[in-house]
C-alpha positions in Angstrom: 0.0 0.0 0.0 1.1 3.6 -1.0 1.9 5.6 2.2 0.0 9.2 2.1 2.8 11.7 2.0 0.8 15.4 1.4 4.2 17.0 2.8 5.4 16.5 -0.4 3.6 18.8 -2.4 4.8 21.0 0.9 8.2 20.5 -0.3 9.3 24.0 -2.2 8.3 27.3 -2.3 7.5 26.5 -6.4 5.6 23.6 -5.3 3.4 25.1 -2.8 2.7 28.1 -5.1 1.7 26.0 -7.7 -1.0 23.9 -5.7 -2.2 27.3 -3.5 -5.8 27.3 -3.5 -6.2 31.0 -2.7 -5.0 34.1 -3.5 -5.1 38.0 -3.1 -5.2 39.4 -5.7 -3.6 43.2 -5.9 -6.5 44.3 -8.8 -9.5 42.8 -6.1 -8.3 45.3 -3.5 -10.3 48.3 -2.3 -8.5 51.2 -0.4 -10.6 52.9 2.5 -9.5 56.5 2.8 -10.7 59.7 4.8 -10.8 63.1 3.3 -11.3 65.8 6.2 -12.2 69.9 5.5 -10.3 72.7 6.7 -6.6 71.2 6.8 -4.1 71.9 4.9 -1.6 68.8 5.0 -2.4 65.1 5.7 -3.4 64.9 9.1 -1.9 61.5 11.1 -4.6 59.2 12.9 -2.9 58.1 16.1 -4.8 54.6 16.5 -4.5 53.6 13.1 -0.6 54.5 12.5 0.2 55.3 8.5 -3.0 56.3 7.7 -4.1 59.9 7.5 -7.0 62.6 7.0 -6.0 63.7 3.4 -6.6 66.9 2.2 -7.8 67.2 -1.6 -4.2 67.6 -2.6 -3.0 64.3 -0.9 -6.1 62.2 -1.8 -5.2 62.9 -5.3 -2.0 61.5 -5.1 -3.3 58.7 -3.2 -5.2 57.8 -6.2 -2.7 58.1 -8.7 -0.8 55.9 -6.8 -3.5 53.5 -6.2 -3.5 53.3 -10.1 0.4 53.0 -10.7 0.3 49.4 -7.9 -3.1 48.0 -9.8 -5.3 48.2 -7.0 -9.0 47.6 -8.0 -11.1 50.6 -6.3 -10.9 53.4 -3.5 -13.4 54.1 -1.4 -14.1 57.5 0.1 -15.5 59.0 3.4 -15.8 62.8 4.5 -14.8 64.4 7.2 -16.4 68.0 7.2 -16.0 70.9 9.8 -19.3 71.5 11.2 -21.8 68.7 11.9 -25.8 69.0 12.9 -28.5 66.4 13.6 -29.4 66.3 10.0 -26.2 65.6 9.0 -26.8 68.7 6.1 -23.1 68.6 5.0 -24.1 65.3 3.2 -26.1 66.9 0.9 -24.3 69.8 -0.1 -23.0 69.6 -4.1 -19.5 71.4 -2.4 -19.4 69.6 0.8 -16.3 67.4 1.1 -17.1 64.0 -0.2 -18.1 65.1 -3.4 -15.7 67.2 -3.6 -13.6 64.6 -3.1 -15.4 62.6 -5.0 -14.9 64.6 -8.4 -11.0 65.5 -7.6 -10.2 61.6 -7.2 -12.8 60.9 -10.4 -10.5 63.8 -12.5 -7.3 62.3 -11.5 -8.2 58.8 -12.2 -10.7 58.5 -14.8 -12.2 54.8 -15.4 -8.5 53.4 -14.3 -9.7 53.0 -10.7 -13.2 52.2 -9.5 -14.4 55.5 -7.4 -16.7 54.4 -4.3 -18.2 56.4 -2.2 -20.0 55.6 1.5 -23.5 56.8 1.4 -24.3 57.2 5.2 -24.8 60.0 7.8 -22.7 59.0 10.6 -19.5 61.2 9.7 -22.2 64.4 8.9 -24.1 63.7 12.0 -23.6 65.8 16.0 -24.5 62.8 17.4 -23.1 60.5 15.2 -26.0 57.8 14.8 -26.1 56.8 10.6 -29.1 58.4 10.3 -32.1 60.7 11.7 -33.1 61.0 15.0 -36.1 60.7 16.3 -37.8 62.6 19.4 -37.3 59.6 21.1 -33.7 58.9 19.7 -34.4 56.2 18.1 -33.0 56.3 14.3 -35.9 56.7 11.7 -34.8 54.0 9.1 -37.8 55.6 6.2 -36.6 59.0 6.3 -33.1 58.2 6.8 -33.3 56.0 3.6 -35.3 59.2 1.3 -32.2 60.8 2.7 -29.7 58.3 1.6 -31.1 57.8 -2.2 -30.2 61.6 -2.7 -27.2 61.1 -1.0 -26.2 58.6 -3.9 -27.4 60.5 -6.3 -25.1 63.4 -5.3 -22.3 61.0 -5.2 -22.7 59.7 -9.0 -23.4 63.5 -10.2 -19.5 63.9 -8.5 -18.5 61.0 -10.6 -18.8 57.8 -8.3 -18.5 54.8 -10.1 -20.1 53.0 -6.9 -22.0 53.9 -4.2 -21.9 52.2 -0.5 -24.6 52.1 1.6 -23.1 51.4 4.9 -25.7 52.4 7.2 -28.5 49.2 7.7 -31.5 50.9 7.1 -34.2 48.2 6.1 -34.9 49.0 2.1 -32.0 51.2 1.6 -30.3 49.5 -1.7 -34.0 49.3 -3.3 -34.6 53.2 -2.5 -30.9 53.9 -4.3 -31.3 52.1 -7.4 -34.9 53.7 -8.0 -33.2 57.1 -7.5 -30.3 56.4 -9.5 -32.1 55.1 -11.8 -34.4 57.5 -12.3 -32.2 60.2 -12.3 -30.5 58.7 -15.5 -27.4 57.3 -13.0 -28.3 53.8 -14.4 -24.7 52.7 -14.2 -24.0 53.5 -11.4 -23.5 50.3 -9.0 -24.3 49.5 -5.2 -21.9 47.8 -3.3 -24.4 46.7 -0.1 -23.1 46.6 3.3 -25.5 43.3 3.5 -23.6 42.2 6.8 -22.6 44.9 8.9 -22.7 43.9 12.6 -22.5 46.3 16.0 -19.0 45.4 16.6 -16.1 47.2 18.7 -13.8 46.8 16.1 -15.0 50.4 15.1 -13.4 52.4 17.3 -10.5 53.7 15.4 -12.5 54.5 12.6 -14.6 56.9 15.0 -11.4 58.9 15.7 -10.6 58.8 11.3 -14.0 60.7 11.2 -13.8 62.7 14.3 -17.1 61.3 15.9 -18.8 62.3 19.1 -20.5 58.9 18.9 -20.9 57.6 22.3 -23.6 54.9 22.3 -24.5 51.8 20.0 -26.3 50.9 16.9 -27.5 47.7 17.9 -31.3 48.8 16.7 -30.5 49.1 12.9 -26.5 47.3 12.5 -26.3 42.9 13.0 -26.7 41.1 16.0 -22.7 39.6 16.3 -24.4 36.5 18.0 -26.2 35.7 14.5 -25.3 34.0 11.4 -27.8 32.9 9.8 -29.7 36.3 10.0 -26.7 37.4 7.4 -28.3 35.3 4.5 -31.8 37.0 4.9 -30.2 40.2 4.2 -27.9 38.8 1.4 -31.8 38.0 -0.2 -33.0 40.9 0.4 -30.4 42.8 -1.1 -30.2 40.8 -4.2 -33.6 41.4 -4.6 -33.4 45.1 -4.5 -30.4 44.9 -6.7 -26.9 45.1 -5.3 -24.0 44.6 -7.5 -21.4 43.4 -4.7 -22.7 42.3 -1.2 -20.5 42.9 1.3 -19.5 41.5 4.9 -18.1 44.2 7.7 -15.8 43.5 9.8 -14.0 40.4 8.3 -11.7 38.9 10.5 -14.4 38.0 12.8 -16.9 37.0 10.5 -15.0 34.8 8.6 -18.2 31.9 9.0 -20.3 34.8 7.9 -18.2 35.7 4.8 -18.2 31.7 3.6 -22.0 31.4 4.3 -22.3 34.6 2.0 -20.1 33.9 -0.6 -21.3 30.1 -1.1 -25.0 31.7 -1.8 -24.0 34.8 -3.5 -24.0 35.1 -6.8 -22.5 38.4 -7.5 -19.0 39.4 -6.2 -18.7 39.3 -2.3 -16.9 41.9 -0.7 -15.3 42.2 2.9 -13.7 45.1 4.8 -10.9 44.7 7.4 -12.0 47.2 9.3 -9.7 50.0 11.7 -9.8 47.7 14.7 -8.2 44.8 12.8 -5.9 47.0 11.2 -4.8 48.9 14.5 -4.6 45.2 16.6 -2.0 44.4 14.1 -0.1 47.0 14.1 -0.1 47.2 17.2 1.6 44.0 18.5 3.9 44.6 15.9 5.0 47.4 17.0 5.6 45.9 20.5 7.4 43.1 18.2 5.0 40.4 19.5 4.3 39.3 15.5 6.1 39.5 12.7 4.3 42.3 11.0 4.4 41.8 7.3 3.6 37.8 7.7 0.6 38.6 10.0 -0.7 41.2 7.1 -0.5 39.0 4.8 -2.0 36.2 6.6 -5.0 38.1 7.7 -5.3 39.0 3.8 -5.1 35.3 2.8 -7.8 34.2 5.2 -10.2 36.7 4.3 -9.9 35.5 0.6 -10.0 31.6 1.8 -13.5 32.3 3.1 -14.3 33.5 -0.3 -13.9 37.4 -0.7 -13.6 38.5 -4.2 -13.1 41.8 -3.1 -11.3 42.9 0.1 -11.3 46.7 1.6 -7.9 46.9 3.7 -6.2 49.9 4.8 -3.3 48.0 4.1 -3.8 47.5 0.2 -1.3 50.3 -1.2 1.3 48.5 1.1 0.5 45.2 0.1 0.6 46.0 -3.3 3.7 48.0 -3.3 5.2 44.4 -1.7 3.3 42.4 -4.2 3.0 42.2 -7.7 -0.2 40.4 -9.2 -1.2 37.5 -7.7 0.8 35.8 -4.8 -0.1 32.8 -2.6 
């Protein structure tokens, strides 16, 4: 009888990258990155160390650069000066994340996919993703009439793709009627169809400069359930989402393979500020090997069957990696 030996297809670097079964690929990566008002040079973020508040100048290059590694899209948040309990900044045609919007959308053309996040929590005082209630509760209808002219905006800028990112029950269906109707008919949605009420948010709250000090358990997903993730992939689907999307990832790797074996459009998954800022982290203390851990973290987010990965890490990893590596 033959003995199984597996080790030997373990045996060389050549052999193991010819039998991978995964791989990240540099053109499936999204960078996330944060444009604030009122500065005048990129602006560090202390708990996420290398990434920054660009200015309109900086985001620019960003882009270009994004373009020169191969990366697949950028996706972009504002961060204006003055907030109210509307969140009003979100609609204005000169407020920062379209103007953002069109300086990245000049620089890059169709050479980069342009996404933008269509929700209100960066625009907000209180910093809930959407309208407040007199009982403070959220109000998911009006939020969502809010959201489809929030899109809307977004592809008049030049968006190529538009993120809802804010749960609101009916949100993708409410965007593609106003996009479509507005003659924005190619215009895509990339649905956040999994977006739990985690704490890996937190660094993200000081990118945008939130005053956020509760939860959004009423409107983002329950962490304790899974299977709740695959009624909202229907539901999106059926309103018309080009790319679902899981948020955070690491965590929700089960999540991301439940969603990716029943999806059949692209599935995306963001490795969110918290993941990013563990990581660093510990490698700053030297307690992991930073560049290994990176790209491990990468790897098993595409093992559980992202197409797509948003990763503040994805200029690095591309400047480190050329096409497609195992």
């Amino acid at each position: 009888m033959n003995e199984a030996r597996p080790r030997r297809l373990r045996a060389t670097s050549a052999l193991r990258n010819l039998v991978s079964e995964s791989h990240v690929r540099v053109s499936g990566l999204v960078l996330p990155v944060f444009v604030a008002e009122g500065i005048s040079e990129p602006r560090p973020i202390s708990s996420m160390p290398g990434v920054v508040n660009h200015t309109l100048d900086s985001v620019r290059e960003a882009a270009a650069e994004a373009v020169a590694l191969g990366l697949g899209g950028i996706m972009l948040f504002g961060v204006p000066e003055h907030r109210d309990a509307t969140g009003a900044a979100a609609l204005d045609p000169d407020g920062i994340l379209t103007r953002a919007i069109r300086t990245v959308r000049e620089e890059v053309g169709d050479d980069l996919v342009v996404m933008s996040d269509v929700c209100l929590d960066e625009f907000t005082d209180h910093g809930h993703c959407g309208l407040v209630d007199s009982e403070g509760n959220v109000d998911n209808d009006s939020t969502v009439a809010l959201y489809a002219r929030m899109a809307v905006l977004h592809a008049e800028a030049g968006a190529h793709m538009v993120g809802p990112s804010g749960m609101m029950d009916g949100q993708v269906a409410a965007i593609r009627e106003a996009l479509d109707n507005a003659g924005h008919q190619g215009v895509g949605i990339m649905a956040y169809t999994a977006k739990y009420a985690s704490a890996f948010y937190g660094p993200f709250r000081e990118a945008v400069d939130s005053s956020f000090a509760g939860n959004r358990r009423q409107y983002q997903q329950d962490p304790r359930n899974r299977r709740e993730a695959l009624r909202e992939l229907e539901l999106d689907l059926a309103e018309g989402a080009d790319i679902v999307m899981v948020k955070p990832a690491m965590s929700y790797l089960d999540v991301l393979a439940e969603v990716a074996a029943a999806s059949p459009v692209p599935v995306a998954a963001y490795q969110v500020s918290g993941e990013y800022a563990m990581v660093e982290a510990a490698a700053e203390r030297g307690w992991v090997s930073r560049e290994a851990v990176i790209d491990e973290t990468l790897i098993s987010i595409s093992r559980a069957g992202a197409d797509i990965i948003l990763t503040y890490w994805a200029a690095e990893y591309a400047r480190r990696n050329s096409g497609v590596t195992g």
